[in-house]
C-alpha positions as CSV (number, residue, x, y, z in Angstrom):
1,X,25.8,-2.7,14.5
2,X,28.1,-0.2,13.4
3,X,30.6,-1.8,16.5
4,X,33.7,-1.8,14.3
5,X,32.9,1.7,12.8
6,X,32.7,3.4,15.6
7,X,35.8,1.5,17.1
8,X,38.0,2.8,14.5
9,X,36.2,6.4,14.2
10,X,37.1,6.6,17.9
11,X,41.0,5.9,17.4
12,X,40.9,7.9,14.9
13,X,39.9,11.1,17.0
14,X,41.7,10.0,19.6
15,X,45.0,10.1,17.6
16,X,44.2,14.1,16.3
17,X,42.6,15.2,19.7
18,X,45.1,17.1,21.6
19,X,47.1,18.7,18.5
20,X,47.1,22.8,18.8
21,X,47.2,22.5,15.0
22,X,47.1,20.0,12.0
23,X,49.0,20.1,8.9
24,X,48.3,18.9,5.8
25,X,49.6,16.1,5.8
26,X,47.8,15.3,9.0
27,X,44.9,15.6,7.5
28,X,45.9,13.6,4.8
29,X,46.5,10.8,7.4
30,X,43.6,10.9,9.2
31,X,41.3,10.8,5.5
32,X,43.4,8.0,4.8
33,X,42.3,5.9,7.7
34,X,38.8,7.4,7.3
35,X,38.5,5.6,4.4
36,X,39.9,1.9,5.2
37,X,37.0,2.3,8.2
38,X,34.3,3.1,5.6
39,X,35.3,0.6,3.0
40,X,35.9,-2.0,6.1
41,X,31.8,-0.8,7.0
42,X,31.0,-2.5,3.8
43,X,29.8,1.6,2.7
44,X,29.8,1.7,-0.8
45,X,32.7,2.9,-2.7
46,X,31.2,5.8,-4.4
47,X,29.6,7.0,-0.9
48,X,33.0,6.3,0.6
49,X,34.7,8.8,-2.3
50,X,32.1,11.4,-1.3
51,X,32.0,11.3,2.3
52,X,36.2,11.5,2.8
53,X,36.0,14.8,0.5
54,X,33.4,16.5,1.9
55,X,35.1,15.9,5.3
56,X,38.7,16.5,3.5
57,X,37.3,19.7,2.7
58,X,36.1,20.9,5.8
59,X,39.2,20.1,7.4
60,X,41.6,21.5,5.2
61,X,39.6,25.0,5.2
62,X,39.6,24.8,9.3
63,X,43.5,24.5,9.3
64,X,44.2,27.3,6.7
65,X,41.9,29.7,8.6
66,X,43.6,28.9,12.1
67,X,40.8,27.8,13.5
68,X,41.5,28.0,17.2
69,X,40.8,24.5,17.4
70,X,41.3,22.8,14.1
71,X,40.6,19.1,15.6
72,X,37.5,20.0,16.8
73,X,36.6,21.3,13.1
74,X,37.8,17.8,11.6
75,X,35.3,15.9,14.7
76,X,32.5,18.5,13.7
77,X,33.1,17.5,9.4
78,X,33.2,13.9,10.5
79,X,29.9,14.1,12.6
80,X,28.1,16.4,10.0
81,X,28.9,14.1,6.8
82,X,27.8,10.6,9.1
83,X,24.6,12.4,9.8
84,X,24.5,13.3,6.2
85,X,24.9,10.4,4.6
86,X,22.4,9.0,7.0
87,X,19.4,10.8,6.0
88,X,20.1,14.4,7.6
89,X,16.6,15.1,9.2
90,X,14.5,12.8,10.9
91,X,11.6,12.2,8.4
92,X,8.4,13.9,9.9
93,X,5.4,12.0,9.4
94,X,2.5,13.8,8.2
95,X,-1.3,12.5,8.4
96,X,-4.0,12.5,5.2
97,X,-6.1,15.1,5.2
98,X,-8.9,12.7,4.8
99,X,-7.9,9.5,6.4
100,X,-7.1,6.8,6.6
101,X,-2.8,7.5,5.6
102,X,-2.6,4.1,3.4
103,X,1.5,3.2,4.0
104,X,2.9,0.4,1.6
105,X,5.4,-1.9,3.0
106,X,7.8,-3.3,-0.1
107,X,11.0,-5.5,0.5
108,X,12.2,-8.9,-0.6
109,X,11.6,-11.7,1.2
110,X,13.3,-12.2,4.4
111,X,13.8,-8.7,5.1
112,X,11.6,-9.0,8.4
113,X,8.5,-7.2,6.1
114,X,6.0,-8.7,8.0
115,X,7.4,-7.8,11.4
116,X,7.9,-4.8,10.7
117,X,5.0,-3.8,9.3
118,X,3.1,-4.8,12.9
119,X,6.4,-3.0,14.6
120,X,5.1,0.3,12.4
121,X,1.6,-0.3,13.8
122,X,2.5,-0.4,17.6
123,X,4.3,2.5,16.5
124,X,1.4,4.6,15.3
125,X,-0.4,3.3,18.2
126,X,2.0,4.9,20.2
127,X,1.2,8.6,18.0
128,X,-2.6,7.9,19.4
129,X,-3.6,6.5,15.9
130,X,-5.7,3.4,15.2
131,X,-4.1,1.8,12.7
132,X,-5.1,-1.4,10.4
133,X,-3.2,-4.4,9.1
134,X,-3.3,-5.6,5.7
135,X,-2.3,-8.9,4.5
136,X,-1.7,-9.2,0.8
137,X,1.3,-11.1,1.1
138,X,-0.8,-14.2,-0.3
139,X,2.4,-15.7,-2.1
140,X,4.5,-16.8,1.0
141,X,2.5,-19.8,3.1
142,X,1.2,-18.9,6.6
143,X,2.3,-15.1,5.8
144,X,-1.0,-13.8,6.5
145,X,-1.5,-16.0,9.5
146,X,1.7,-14.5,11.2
147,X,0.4,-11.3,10.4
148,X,-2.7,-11.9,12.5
149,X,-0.9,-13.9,15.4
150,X,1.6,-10.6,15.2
151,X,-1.7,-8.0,15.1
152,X,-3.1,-10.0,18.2
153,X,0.0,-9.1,20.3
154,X,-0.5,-5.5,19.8
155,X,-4.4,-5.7,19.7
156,X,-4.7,-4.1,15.9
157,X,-7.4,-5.7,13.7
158,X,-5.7,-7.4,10.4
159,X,-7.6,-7.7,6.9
160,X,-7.0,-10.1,4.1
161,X,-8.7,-11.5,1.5
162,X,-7.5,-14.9,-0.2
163,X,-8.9,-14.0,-3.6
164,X,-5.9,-11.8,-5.1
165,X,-3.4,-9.1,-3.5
166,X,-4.3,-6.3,-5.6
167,X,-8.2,-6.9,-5.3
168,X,-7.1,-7.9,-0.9
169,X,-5.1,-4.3,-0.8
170,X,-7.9,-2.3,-2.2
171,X,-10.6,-4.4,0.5
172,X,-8.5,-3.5,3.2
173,X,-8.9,-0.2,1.9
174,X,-12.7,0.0,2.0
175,X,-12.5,-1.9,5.9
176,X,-10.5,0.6,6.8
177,X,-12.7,3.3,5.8
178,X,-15.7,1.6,7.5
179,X,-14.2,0.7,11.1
180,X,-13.2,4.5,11.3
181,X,-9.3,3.0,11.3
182,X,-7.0,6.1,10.6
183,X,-4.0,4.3,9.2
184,X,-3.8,1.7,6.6
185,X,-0.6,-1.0,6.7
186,X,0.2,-3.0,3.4
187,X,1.9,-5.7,3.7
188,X,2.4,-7.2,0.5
189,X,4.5,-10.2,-0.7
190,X,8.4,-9.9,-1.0
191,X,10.7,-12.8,-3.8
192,X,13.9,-14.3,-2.8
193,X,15.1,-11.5,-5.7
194,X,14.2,-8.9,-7.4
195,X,12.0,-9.9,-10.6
196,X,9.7,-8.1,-12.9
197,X,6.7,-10.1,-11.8
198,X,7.1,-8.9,-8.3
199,X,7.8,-5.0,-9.2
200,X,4.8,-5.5,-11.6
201,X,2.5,-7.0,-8.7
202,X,3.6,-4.3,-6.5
203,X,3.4,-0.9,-8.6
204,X,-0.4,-2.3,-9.2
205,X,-0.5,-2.5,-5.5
206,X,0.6,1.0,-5.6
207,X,-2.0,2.2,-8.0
208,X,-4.7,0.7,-6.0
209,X,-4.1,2.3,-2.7
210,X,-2.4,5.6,-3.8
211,X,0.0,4.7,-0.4
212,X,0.9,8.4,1.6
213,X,3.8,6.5,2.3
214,X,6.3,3.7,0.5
215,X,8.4,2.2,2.7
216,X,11.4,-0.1,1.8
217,X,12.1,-2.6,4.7
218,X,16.2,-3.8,4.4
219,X,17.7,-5.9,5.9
220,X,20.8,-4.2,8.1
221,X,23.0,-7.9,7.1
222,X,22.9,-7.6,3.3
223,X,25.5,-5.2,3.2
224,X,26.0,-2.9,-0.1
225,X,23.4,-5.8,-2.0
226,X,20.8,-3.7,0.0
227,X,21.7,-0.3,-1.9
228,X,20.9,-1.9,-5.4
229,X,17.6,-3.4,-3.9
230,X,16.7,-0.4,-3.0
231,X,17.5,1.6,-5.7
232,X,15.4,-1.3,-8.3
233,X,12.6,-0.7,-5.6
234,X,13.0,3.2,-5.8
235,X,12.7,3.2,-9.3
236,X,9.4,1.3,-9.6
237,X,7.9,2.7,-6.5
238,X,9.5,6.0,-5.7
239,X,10.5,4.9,-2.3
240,X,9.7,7.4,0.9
241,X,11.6,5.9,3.5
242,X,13.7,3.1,4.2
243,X,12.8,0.5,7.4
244,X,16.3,-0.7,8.4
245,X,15.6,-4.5,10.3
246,X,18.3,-6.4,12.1
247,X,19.9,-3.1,13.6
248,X,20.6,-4.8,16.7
249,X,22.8,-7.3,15.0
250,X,26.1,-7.6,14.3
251,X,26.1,-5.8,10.5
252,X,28.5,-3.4,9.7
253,X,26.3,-0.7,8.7
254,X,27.5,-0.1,5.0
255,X,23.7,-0.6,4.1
256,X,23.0,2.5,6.6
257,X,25.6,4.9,5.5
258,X,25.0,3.7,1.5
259,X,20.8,4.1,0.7
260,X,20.1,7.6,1.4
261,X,23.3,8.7,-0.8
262,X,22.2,6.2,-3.9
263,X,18.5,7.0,-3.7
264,X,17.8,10.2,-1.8
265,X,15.7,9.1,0.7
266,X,16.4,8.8,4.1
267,X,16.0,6.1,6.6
268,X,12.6,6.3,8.4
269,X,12.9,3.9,11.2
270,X,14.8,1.3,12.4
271,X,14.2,-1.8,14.5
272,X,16.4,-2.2,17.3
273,X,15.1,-5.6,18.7
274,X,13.2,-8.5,18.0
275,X,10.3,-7.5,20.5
276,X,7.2,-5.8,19.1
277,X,8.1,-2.5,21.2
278,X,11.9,-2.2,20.3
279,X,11.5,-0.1,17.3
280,X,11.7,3.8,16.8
281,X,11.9,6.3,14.3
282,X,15.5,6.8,13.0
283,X,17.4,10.0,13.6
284,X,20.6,10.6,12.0
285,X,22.2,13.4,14.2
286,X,21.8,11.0,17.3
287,X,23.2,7.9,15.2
288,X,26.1,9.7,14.0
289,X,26.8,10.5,17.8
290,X,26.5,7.1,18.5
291,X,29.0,5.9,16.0
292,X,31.7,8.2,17.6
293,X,31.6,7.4,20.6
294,X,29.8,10.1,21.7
295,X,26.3,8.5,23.2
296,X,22.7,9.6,22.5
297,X,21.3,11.0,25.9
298,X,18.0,12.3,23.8
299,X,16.7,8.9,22.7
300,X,17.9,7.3,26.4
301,X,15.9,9.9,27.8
302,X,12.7,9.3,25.5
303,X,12.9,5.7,26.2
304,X,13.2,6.2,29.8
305,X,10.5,9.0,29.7
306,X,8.3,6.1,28.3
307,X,9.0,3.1,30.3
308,X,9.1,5.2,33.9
309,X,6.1,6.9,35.7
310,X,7.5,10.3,36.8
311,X,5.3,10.1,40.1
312,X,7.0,6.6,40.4
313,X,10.4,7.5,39.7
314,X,10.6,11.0,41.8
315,X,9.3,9.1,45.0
316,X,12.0,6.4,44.2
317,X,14.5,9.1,44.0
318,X,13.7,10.5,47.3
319,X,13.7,7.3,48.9
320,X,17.0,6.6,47.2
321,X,18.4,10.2,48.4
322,X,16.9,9.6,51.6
323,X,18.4,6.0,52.5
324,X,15.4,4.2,52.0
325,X,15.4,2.7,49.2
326,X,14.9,-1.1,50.1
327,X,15.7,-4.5,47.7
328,X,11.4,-3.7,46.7
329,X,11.9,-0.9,45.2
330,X,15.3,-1.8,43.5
331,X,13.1,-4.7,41.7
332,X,10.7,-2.3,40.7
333,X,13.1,-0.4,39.4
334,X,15.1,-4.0,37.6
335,X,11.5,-4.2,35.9
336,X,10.8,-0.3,34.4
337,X,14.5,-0.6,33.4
338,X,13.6,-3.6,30.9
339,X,11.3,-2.0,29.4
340,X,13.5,0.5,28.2
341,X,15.0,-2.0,25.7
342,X,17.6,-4.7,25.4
343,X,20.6,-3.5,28.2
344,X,23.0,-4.0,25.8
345,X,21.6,-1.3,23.6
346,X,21.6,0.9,26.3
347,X,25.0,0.6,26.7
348,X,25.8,2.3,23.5
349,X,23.4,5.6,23.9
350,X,25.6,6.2,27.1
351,X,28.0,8.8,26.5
352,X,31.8,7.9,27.8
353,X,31.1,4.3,28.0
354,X,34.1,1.8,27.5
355,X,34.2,0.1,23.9
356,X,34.4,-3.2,26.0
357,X,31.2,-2.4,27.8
358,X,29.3,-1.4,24.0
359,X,30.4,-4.7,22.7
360,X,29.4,-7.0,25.5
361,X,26.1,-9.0,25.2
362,X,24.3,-7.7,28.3
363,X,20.9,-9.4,27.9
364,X,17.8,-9.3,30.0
365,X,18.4,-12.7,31.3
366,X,21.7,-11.6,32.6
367,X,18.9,-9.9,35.7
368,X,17.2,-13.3,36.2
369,X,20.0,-14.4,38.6
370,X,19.1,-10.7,40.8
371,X,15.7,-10.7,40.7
372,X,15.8,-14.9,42.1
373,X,17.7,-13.8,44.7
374,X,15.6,-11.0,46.0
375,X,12.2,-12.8,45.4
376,X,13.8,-15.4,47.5
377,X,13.7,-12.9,50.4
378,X,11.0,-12.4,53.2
379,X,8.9,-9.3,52.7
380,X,11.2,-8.0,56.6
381,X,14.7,-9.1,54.5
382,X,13.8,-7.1,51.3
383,X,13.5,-4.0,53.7
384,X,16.4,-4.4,56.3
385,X,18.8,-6.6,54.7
386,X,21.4,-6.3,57.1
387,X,19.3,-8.7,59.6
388,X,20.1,-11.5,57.1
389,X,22.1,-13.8,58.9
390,X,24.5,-16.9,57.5
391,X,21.3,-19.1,57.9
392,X,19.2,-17.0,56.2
393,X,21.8,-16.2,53.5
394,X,22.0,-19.9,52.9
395,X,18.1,-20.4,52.5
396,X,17.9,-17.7,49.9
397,X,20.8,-19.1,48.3
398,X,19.0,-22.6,48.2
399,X,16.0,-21.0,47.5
400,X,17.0,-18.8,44.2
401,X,19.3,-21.9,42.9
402,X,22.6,-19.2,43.5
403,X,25.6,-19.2,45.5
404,X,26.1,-17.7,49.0
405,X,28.3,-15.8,47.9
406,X,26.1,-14.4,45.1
407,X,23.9,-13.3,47.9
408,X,26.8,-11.9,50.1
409,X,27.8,-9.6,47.4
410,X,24.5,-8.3,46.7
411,X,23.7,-7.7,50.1
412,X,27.0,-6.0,50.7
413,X,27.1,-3.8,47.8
414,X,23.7,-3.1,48.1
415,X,24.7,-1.4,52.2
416,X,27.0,0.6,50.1
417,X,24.7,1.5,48.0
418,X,22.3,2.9,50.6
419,X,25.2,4.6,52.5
420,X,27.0,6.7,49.7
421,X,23.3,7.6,48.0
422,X,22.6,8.8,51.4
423,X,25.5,10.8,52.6
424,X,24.9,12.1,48.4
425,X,21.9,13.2,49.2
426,X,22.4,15.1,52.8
427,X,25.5,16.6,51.0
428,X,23.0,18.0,47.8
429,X,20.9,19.6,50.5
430,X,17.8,17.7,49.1
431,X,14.3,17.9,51.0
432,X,13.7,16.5,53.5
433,X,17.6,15.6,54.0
434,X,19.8,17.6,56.6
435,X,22.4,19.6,54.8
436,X,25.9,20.3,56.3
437,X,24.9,23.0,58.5
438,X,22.0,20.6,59.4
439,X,19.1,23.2,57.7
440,X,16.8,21.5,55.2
441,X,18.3,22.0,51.8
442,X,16.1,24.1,49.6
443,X,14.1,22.8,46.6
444,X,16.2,22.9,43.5
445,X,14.9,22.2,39.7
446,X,13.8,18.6,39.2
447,X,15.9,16.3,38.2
448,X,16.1,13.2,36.1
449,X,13.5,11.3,37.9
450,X,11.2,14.0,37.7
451,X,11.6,13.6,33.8
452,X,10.8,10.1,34.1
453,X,14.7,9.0,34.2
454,X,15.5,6.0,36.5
455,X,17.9,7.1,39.4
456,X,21.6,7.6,38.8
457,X,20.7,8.4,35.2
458,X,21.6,12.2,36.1
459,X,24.7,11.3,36.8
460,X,28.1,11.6,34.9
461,X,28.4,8.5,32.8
462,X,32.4,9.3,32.1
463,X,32.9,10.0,35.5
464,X,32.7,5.7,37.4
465,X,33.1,7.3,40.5
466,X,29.8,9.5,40.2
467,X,28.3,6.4,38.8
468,X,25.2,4.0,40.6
469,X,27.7,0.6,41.2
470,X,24.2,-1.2,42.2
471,X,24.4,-5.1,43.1
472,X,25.2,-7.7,40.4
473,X,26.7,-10.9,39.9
474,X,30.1,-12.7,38.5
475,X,31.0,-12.7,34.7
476,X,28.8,-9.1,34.6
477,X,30.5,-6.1,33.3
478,X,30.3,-2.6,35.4
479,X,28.3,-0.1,33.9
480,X,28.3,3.1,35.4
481,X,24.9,4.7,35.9
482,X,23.1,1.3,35.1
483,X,21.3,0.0,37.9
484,X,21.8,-3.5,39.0
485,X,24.7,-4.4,37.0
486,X,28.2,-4.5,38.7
487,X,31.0,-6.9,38.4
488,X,33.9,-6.0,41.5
């Protein structure tokens, strides 16, 4: 999502960066193409008008004060109106008094409702909160059933009753209340469009469970049709938050940049994924980065934070520093790095990275090929690959259903690996490493794997040559700073 945007937001900056000063009529260029990216985002026309003169604005007052660096100024307006039309803050989520906080999950059908209303429950599980699932979508068959199958995955207890959803709403209520669960999730029943018997079944909903929260779930495909569902929703329910599904897709993001201009209300969270775990709160500074080409190191970092052990990850650094990392401990690392989140998303949080490498489809899979290879391996192979021989090489190939020369490359860019982190590592001066003048280097401030961060992710992302070029396979692109993905 967003792809194409951020493509042309790039050129864009890319044409104005280097100018000592913009005219007028530069600006006037640059709003122009502003625009046709926008309107090409599918952003509606109305938030298109606003954005381009708030920005227009901005820039025109940077050049007449002689701003030292007027393109700078027009980058800033740019970044400040994205993040503005995409909610601003990050909506803080506050907790009842007296629990349990009842949130009401609205949408039409198809949205991904149900999915994400369990996504939103992993989530709070995450906050330490013991949330419960209600069903009261009893229109759609097997709706409830999902719900359960989806509740079971994440181990939260789900609540329905088959009588009526108004009368199964207020129940789950009332369970809520006497299993001590702090959170209450309403999933009720979404039409293929809006109609008054829906908005009328789901503002009794509404009365029933006084919800802290109303939360629209749209779909991230529908384009600008989602900013009129959302603003019929927002008038019957006064909407808190919006729940963008399908971010990872292939969208243009007009739906993004459009709701919180046409209703007020900012997006809440967004799903990134179809897995339970790929789904986080939505923050619009970081977003906005993201769409010009800028990354978003705080949310890589969270996510890394999350998925690595910083006991783990420290040791795995000084083994890597030290030369001793062996093919083990790069698997172990393969594995925390998956749970960070589809690779391909990773890719575009990364600041620096190539537009070629944000649009390729790096998936999970694409790992398989690595980690066959490796398994393949004796436990005295994973740990001194350079005695693998051409027998051996052709026993793991046999063994991992790759080519010999899948295996050569791995074990031969994995020895390069090891040497340049190695003679990196005696150059930093890091303990227990001999420095130049061969004294033990003294102990610095921690570093990325001490925050949880996977090795190399310290490094310079803009900078290849700084980068971790860790073993891959064919038909894999190179990404800098990405273990375990390299294509020479």
């Amino acid at each position: 999502m967003f792809d194409n945007l951020s493509n042309r937001l790039e050129g864009i900056v890319k044409k104005i960066r280097g100018k000592g000063r913009l005219t007028e009529a530069d600006i006037d260029e640059v709003m122009k193409e502003i625009r046709t990216a926008l309107l090409e985002a599918d952003v509606n026309v109305a938030v298109v008008r606003t954005i381009t003169n708030r920005i227009r604005e901005a820039a025109v007052g940077a050049a007449r004060s002689g701003a030292l660096d007027p393109t700078q100024q027009v980058v800033k307006a740019v970044n400040d109106e994205l993040t503005r039309a995409l909610g601003g803050e990050t909506l803080s989520i506050t907790y009842a008094s007296r629990p349990p906080t009842v949130v009401l999950m609205a949408g039409l059908q198809g949205s991904g409702k149900t999915t994400a209303s369990a996504k939103l429950a992993a989530w709070f599980k995450t906050q330490g909160r013991q949330p419960l699932l209600v069903g009261a979508d009893l229109q759609r068959p097997a709706a409830v059933e999902q719900l359960r199958t989806l509740g079971g995955q994440i181990e939260v207890p789900v609540f329905s009753d088959p009588s009526d959803p108004i009368q199964a709403s207020a129940a789950g209520l009332d369970e809520a209340k006497r299993l001590g669960r702090d959170v209450v999730i309403v999933d009720t029943a979404g039409r293929l469009s809006i109609d008054t018997e829906m908005m009328e079944q789901v503002r009794q909903i509404s009365v029933a469970v006084e919800p802290d929260y109303t939360f629209l779930v749209v779909d991230a495909m529908t384009g600008q049709d989602a900013v009129q569902t959302a603003d019929a929703f927002h008038t019957t329910l006064q909407i808190d938050g919006v729940i963008m599904s399908k971010m990872d897709g292939d969208a243009r993001g007009g739906a993004a940049l459009s709701v919180k201009e046409v209703i007020g209300r900012p997006i809440a969270f967004a799903s990134t994924g179809e897995k339970l775990n790929e789904f986080e709160q939505f923050h619009p500074e970081r977003m906005a980065s993201r769409i010009l080409g800028m990354g978003d190191m705080l949310t890589l970092i969270e996510q890394a934070e999350s998925a690595f052990e910083a006991d783990e990850a420290e040791e795995a650094a000084a083994k890597l520093m030290g030369g001793q990392f062996t093919l083990d401990d790069f698997l172990d690392q393969m594995q925390q790095l998956k749970k960070m989140g589809p690779l391909g998303n990773l890719m575009g949080m990364m600041p620096g990275v190539p537009k070629e490498l944000k649009g390729a489809k790096i998936e999970d899979d694409d790992l398989k090929p690595i980690e066959a290879i490796i398994r393949s391996m004796t436990p005295e192979e994973r740990a001194q690959p350079v005695i693998i021989n051409g027998s051996r090489r052709s026993r793991i190939a046999a063994g991992s259903g790759t080519q010999v020369g899948d295996v050569n490359r791995l074990v031969k860019q994995f020895g390069e690996m090891q040497k340049m982190m190695k003679k990196f590592g005696m150059a930093s001066g890091k303990p227990g490493n001999k420095g130049r003048k061969g004294k033990k280097g003294k102990k610095g401030k921690k570093g990325p794997a001490a925050r949880g961060l996977p090795p190399g992710a310290g490094f310079d992302p803009t900078n290849p040559g700084q980068g971790m070029d860790l073993p891959g396979l064919p038909g894999m692109p190179n990404m800098p700073g990405v273990p375990g993905i390299h294509n020479p």
